[in-house]
LOBA-310641 format. One record per residue (C-alpha): residue number from 1; chain; y, z, x. Coordinates in nm, 4 decimals, always signed. Example, Ala and Ser with C-alpha at 12.3 -4.5 7.8 and 13.67 -1.06 7.14 Angstrom:
% LOBA-310641
PT    k  c        c2        c3        c1
PT    1  A   -0.4500   +0.7800   +1.2300
PT    2  A   -0.1060   +0.7140   +1.3670
//
This chain:
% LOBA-310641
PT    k  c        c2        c3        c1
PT    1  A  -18.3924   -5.4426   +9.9194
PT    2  A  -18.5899   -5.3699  +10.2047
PT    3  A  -18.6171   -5.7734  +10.2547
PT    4  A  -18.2737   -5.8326  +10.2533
PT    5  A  -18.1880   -5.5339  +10.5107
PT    6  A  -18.4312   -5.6244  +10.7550
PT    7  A  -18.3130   -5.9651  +10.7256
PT    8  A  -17.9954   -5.8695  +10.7427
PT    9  A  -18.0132   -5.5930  +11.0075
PT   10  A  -17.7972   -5.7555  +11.2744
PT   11  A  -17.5162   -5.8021  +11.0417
PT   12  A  -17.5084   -5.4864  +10.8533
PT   13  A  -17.5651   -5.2594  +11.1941
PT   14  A  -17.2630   -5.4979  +11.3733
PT   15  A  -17.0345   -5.4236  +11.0241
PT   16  A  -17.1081   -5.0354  +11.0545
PT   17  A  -17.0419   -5.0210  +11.4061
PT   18  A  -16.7376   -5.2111  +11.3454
PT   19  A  -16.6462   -4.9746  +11.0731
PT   20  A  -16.7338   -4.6507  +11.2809
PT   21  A  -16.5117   -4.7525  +11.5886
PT   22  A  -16.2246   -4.8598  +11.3160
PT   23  A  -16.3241   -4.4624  +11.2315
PT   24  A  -16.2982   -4.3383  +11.5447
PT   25  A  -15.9648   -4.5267  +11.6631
PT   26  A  -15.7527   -4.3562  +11.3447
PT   27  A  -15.8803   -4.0265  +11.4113
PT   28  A  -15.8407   -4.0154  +11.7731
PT   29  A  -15.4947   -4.2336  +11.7915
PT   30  A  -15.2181   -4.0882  +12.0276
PT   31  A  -14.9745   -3.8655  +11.8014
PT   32  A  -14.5978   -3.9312  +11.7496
PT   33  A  -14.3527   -3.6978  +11.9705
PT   34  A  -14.0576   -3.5053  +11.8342
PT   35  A  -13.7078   -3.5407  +12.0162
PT   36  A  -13.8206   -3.2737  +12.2359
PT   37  A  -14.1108   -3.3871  +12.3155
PT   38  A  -14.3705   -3.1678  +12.1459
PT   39  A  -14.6663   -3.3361  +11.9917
PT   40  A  -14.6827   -3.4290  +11.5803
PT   41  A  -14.9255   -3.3078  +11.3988
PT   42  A  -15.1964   -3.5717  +11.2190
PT   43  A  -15.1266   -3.7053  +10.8809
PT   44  A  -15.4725   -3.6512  +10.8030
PT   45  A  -15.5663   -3.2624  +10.6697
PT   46  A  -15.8946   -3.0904  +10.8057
PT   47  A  -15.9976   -3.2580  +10.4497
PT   48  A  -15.9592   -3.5201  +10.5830
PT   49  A  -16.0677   -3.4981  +10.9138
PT   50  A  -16.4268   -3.3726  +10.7339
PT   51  A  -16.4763   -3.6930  +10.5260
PT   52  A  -16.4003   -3.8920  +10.8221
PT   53  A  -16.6720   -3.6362  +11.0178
PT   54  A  -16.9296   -3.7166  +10.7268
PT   55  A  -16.8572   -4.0813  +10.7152
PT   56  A  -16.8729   -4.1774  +11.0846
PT   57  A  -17.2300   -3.9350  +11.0606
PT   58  A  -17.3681   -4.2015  +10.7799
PT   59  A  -17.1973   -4.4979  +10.9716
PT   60  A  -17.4145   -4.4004  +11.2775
PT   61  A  -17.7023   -4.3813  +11.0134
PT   62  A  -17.6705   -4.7657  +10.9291
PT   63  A  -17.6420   -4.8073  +11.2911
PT   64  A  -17.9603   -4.6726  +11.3957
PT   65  A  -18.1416   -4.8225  +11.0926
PT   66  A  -18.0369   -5.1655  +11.1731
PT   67  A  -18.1216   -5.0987  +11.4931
PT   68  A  -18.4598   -5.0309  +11.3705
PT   69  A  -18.4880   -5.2718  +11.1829
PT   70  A  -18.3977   -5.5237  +11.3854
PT   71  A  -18.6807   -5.4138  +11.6616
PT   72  A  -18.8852   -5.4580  +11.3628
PT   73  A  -18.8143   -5.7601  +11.2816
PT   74  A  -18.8790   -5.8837  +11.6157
PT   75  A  -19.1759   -5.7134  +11.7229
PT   76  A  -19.3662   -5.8210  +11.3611
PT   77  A  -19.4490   -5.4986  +11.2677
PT   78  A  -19.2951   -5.5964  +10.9401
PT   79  A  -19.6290   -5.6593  +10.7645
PT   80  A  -19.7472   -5.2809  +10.8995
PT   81  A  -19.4306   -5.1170  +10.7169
PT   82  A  -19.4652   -5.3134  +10.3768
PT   83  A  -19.1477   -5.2609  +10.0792
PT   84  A  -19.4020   -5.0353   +9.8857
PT   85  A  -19.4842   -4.8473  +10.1686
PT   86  A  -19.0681   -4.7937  +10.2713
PT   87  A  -18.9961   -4.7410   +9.8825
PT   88  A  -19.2849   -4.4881   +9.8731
PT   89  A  -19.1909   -4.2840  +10.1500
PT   90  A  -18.7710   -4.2956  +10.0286
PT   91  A  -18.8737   -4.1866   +9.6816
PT   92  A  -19.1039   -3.9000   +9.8289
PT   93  A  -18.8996   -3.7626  +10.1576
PT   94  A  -18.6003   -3.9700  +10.1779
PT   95  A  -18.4058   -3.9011   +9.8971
PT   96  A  -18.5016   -3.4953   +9.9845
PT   97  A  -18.3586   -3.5415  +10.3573
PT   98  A  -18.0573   -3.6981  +10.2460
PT   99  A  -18.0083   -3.3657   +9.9463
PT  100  A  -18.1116   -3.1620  +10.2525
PT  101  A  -17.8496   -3.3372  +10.4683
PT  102  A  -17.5898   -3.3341  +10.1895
PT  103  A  -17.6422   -2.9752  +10.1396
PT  104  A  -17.5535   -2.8605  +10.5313
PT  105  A  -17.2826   -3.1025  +10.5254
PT  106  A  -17.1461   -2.9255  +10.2124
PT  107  A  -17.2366   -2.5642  +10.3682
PT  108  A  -17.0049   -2.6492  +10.7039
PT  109  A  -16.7694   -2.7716  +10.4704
PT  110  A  -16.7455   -2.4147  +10.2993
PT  111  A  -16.7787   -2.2497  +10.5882
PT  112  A  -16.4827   -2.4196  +10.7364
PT  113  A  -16.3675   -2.4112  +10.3931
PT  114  A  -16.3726   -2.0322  +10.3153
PT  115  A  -16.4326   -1.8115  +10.5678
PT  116  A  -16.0830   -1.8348  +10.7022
PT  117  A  -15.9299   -1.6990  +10.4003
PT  118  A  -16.1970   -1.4773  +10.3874
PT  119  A  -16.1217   -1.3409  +10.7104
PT  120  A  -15.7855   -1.3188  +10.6823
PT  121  A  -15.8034   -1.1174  +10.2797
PT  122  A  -15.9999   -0.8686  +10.5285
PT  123  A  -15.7468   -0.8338  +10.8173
PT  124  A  -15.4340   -0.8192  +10.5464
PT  125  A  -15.4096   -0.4664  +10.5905
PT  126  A  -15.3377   -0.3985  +11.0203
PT  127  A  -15.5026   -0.1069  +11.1660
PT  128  A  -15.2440   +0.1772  +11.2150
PT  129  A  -14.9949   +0.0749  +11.4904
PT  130  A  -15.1099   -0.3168  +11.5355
PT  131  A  -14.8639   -0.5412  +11.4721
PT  132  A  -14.8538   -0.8780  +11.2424
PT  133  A  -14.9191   -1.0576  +11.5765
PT  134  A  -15.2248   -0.8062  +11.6968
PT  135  A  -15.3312   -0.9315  +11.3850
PT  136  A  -15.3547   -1.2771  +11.4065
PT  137  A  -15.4881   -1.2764  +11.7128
PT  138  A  -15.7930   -1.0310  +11.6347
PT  139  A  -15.8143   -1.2639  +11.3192
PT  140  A  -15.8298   -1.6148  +11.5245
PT  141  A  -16.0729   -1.4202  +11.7917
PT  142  A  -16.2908   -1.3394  +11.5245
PT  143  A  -16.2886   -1.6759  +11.3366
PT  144  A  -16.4119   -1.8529  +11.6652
PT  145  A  -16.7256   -1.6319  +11.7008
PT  146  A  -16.7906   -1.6370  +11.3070
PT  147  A  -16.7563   -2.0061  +11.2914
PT  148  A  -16.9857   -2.0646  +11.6201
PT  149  A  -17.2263   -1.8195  +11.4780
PT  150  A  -17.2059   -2.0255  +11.1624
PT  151  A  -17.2472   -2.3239  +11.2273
PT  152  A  -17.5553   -2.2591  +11.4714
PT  153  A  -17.7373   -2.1016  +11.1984
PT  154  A  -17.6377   -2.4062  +10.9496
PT  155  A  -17.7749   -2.6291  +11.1862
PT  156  A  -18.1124   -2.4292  +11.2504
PT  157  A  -18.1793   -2.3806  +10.8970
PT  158  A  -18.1459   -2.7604  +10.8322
PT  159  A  -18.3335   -2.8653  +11.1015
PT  160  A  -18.6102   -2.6420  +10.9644
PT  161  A  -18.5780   -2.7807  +10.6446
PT  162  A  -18.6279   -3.1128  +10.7344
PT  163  A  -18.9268   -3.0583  +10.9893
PT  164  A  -19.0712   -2.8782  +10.6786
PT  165  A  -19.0663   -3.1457  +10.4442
PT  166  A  -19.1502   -3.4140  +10.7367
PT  167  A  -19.5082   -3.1771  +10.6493
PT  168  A  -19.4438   -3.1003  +11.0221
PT  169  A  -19.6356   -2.7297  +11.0399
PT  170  A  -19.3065   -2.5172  +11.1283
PT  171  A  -19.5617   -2.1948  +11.2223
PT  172  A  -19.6519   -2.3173  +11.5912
PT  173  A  -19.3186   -2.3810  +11.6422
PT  174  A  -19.2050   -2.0945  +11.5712
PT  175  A  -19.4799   -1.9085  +11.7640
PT  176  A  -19.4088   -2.1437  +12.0658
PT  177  A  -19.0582   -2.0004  +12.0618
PT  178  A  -19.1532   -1.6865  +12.0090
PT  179  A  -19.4116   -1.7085  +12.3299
PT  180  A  -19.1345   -1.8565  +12.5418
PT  181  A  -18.8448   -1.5696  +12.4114
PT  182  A  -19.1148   -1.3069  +12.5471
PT  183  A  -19.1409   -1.4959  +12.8516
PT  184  A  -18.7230   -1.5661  +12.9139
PT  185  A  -18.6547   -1.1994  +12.7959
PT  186  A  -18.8175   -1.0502  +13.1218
PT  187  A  -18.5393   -1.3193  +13.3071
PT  188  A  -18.2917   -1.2200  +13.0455
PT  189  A  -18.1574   -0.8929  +13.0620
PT  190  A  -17.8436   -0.9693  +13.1908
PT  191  A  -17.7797   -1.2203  +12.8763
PT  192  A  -17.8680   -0.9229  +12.6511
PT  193  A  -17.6712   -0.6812  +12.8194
PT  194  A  -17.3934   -0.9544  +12.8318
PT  195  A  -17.4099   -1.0221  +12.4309
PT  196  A  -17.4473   -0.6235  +12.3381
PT  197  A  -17.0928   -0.5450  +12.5500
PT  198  A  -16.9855   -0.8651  +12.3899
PT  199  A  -17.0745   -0.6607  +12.0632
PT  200  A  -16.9001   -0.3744  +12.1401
PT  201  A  -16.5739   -0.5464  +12.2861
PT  202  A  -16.5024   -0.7244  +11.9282
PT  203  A  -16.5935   -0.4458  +11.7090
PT  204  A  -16.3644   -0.2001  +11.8979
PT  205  A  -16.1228   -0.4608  +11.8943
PT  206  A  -16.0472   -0.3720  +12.2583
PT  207  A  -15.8962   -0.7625  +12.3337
PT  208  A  -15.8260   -1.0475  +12.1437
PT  209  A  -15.7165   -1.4063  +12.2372
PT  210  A  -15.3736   -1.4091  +12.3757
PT  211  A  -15.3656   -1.0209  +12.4940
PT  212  A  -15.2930   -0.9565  +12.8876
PT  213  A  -15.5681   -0.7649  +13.0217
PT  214  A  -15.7178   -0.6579  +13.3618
PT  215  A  -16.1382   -0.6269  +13.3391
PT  216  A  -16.3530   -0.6602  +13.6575
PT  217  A  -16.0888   -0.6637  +13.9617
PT  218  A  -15.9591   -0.9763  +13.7439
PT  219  A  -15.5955   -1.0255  +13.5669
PT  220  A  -15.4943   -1.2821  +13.3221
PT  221  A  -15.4451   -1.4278  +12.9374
PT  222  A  -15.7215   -1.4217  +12.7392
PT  223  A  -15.7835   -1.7790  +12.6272
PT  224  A  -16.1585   -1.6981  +12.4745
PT  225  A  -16.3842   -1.4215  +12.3570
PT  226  A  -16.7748   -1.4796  +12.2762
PT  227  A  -17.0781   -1.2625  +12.2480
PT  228  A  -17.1272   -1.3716  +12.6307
PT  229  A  -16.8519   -1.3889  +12.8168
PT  230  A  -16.4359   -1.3737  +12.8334
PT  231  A  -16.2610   -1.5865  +12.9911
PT  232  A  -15.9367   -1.5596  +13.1797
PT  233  A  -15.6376   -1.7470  +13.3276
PT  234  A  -15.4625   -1.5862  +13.5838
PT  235  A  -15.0372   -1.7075  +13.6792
PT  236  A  -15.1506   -1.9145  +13.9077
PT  237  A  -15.3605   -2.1081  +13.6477
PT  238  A  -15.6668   -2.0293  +13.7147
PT  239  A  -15.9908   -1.9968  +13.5137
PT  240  A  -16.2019   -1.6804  +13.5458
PT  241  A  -16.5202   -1.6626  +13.3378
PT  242  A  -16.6434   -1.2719  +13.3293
PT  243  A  -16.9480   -1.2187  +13.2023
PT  244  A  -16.9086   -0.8816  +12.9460
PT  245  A  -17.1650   -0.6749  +13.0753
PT  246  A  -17.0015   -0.6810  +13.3980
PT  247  A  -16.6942   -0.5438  +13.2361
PT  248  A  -16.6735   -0.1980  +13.2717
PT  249  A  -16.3227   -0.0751  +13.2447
PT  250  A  -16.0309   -0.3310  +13.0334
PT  251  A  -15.6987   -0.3041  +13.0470
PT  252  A  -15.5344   -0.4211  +12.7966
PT  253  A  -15.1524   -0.4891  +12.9094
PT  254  A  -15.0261   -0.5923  +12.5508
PT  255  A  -15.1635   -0.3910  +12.2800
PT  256  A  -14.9634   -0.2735  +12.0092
PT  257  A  -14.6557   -0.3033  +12.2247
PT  258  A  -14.5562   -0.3287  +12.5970
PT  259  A  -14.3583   -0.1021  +12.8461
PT  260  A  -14.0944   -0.2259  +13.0650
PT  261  A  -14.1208   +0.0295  +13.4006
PT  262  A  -13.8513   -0.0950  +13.6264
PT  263  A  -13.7786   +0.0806  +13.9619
PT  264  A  -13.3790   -0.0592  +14.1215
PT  265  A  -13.2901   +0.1281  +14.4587
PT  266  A  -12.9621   +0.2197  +14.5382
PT  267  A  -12.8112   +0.3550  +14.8715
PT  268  A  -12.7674   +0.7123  +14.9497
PT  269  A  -12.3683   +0.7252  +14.9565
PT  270  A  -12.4081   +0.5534  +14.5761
PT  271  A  -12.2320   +0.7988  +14.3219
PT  272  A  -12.6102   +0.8006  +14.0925
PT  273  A  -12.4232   +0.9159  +13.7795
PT  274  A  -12.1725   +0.5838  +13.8154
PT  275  A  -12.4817   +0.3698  +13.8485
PT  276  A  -12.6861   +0.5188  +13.6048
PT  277  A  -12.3747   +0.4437  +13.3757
PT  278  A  -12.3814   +0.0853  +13.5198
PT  279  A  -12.7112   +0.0618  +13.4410
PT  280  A  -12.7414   +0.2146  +13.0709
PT  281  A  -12.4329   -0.0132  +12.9781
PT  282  A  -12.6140   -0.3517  +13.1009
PT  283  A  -12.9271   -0.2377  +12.9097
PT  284  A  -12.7449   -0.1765  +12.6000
PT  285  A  -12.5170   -0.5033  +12.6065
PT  286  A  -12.8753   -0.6542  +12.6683
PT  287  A  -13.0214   -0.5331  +12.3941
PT  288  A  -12.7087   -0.5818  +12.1848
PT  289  A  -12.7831   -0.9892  +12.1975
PT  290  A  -12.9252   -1.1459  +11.9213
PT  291  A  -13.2298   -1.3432  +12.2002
PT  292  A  -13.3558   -1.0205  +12.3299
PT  293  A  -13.2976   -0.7677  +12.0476
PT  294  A  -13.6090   -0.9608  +11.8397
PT  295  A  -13.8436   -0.8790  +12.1466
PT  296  A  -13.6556   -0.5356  +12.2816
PT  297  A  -13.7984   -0.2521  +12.0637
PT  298  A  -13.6167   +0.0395  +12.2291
PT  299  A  -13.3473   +0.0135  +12.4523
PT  300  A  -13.4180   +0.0124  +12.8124
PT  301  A  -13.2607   +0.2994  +12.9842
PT  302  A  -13.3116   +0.5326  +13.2905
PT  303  A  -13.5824   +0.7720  +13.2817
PT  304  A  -13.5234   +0.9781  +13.6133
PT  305  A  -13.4473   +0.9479  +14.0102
PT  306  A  -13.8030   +0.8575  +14.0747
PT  307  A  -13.7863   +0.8652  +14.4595
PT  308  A  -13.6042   +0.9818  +14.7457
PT  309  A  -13.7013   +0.6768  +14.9749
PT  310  A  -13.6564   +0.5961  +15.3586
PT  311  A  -13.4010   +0.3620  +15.2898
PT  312  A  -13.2439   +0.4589  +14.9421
PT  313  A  -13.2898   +0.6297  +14.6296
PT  314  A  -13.5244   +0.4804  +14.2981
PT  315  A  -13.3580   +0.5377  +13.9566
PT  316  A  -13.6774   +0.4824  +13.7034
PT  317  A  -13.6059   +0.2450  +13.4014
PT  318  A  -13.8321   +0.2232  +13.0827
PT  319  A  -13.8140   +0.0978  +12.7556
PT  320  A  -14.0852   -0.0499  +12.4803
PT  321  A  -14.0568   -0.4269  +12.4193
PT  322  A  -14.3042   -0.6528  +12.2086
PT  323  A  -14.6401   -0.7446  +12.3744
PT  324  A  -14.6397   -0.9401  +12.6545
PT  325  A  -14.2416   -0.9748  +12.6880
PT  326  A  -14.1853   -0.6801  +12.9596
PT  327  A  -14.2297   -0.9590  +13.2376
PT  328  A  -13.9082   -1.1323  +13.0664
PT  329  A  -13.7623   -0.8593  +12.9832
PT  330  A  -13.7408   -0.7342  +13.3046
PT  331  A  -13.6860   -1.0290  +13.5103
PT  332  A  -13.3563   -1.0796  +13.3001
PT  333  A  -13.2479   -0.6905  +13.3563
PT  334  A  -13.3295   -0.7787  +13.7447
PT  335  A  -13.0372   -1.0483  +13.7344
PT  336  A  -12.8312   -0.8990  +13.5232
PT  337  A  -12.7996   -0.5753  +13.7163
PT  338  A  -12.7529   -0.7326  +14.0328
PT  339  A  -12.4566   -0.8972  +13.9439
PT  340  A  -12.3237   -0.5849  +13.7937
PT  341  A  -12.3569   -0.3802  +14.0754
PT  342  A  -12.1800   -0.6780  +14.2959
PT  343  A  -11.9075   -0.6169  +14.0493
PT  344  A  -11.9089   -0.2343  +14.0748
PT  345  A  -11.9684   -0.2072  +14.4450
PT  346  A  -12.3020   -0.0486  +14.4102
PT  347  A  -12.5316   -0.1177  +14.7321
PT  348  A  -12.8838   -0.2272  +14.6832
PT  349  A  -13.0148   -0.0420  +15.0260
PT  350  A  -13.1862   -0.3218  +15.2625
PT  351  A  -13.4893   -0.1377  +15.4958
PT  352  A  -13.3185   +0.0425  +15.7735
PT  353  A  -13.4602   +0.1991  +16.0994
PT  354  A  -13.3243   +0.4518  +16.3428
PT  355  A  -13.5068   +0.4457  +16.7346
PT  356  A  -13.4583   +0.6947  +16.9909
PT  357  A  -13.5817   +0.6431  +17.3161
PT  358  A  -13.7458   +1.0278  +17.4083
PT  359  A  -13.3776   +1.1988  +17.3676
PT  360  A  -13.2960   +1.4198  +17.0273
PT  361  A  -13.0121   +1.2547  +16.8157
PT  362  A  -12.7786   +1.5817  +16.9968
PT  363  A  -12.8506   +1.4684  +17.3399
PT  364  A  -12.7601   +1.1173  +17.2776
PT  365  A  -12.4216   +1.2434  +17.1141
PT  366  A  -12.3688   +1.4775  +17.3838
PT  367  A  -12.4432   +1.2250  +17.6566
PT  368  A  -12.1714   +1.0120  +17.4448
PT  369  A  -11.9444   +1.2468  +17.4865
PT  370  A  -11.9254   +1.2972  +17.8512
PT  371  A  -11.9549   +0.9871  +17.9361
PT  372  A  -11.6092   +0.9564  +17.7225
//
């Protein structure tokens, strides 16, 4: 067997490289659109996509070995490496890599495998006052640092594993690592602190992936959470990585629910009860439609006259909608009552400003007056 495969090396290793592009081409091939233009999913299931993971790992296998091989071959080392000596060592440590191998490919597979559901059993029941979506976000925020966590360790243990029964002593090693982690911890305090608020920030649940929040001087969607750092896009797409120990106060704009707080001005010589009529009906025919009653939770409606301003008076409107939809919400009520106080002849003040040149308002009326 040997024999043959060195013989053979150049073919075999051109066949699995052949094989494992063939591999790489279905999995990676550009997806179907729909009519609108959103992406199809992949035929294949995660199932899938795992035996193809597992296949193109032992395609890359043959690969190298040919490789190998082949060098072999050429170099004449051939009569150094003998069949007995290649059986030998495959009887005695290959065939317990490859059960070792077999074994973390089968752990990431449960892992993958199970601790979703497992995750999700646990977050069935939502803390008091989170909704189904502050669930599933907390859920998918949690997966990612479970699964990272995971698979790190999975891939640590087998390495281990197979450095052990290489008879490669794993002591010094771990000594050498534990000589340099004394020596990077003195340079490392910021990474602790970063991974203890990290801590802290998922088991207090006080963000998840998807939430609006505000930490360090810095707005924007959460599009990841790790026992590091958070990162951030802000509306004019940019990227913001924060580490979380410099994270001292977060603000999270979409827990639970979210607040529409709407200020509209009107003039001074505006009858306020007529516009605060105006402005309770468009809120309720709002609400009333079947688009924005699945996101408006209470009806928008005015709160108070919040201001007596220079150039016109602030009627205060507030209402609950779900998380992250007051932006929507209220750039929709922003059109809408515009055009209804057009209809009703309701004046949205512009800024106005009055200048008298070192005479009272009386002394310019009376100097009006006689010069009529």
């Amino acid at each position: 067997m040997w024999e043959w495969f060195i013989a053979h090396s150049t073919l075999v290793m051109l066949a699995a490289g052949i094989m494992l592009v063939a591999l790489l081409v279905i999995r990676e091939r550009p997806r179907r659109k729909k009519p609108g233009g959103e992406l199809l999913p992949h035929k294949h299931s995660k199932s899938w996509s795992s035996v193809f993971w597992i296949t193109e790992v032992i395609l890359l296998g043959i690969v190298a070995m040919g490789l190998w091989a082949t060098i072999v071959s050429r170099v004449g080392i051939g009569s150094v490496i003998t069949p007995e000596m290649a059986k030998g060592w495959l009887l005695e440590h290959g065939s317990a890599i490859l059960f070792i191998f077999l074994f973390g490919v089968a752990m990431w597979y449960a892992l993958i495998r199970f601790l979703p559901p497992l995750v999700i059993s646990l977050m069935v029941h939502p803390i008091k006052g989170e909704s189904l979506e502050g669930v599933k976000k907390r859920t998918d925020t949690l997966l990612g640092i479970f699964l990272g966590v995971g698979k790190i360790l999975i891939v640590i243990m087998i390495v281990f594993m197979i450095l052990s029964e290489l008879t490669i002593p794993i002591a010094p090693i771990m000594a050498g690592f534990g000589i340099v982690g004394i020596a990077v911890s003195f340079g490392a305090q910021y990474l602790i602190r970063d991974i203890i608020a990290g801590i802290f920030i998922l088991m207090e649940n006080q963000y998840r992936v998807g939430d609006v929040v505000k930490i360090a001087d810095v707005s924007g969607l959460v599009e990841e959470v790790n026992l590091r750092k958070t990162v951030l896009r802000d509306l004019d797409g940019i990227v913001h990585h924060v580490p979380n120990g410099e994270i001292r106060v977060a603000s999270n704009l979409t827990r639970h629910y979210s607040r529409v707080n709407l200020n509209i001005s009107v003039s001074y010589n505006t009858d306020l009860d007529h516009a605060i009529d105006v402005i309770n009906r468009v809120c309720r025919e709002m609400a009333a439609e079947e688009k924005w009653a699945k996101v408006i939770r209470t009806t928008p409606k005015v709160l108070r006259v919040d201001k007596l301003g220079d150039s016109g008076i602030e009627l205060k409107i507030i209402g609950d909608v779900k998380p992250i939809e007051q932006w929507n919400v209220m750039g929709e009520m922003r059109l809408r009552l515009k055009k209804a106080f057009d209809a009703e002849g309701i004046e949205i003040p512009l800024p106005r400003t009055k200048v008298y040149f070192g005479n009272s308002p009386d002394d310019v009326r009376e100097t009006d007056q006689k010069s009529g």
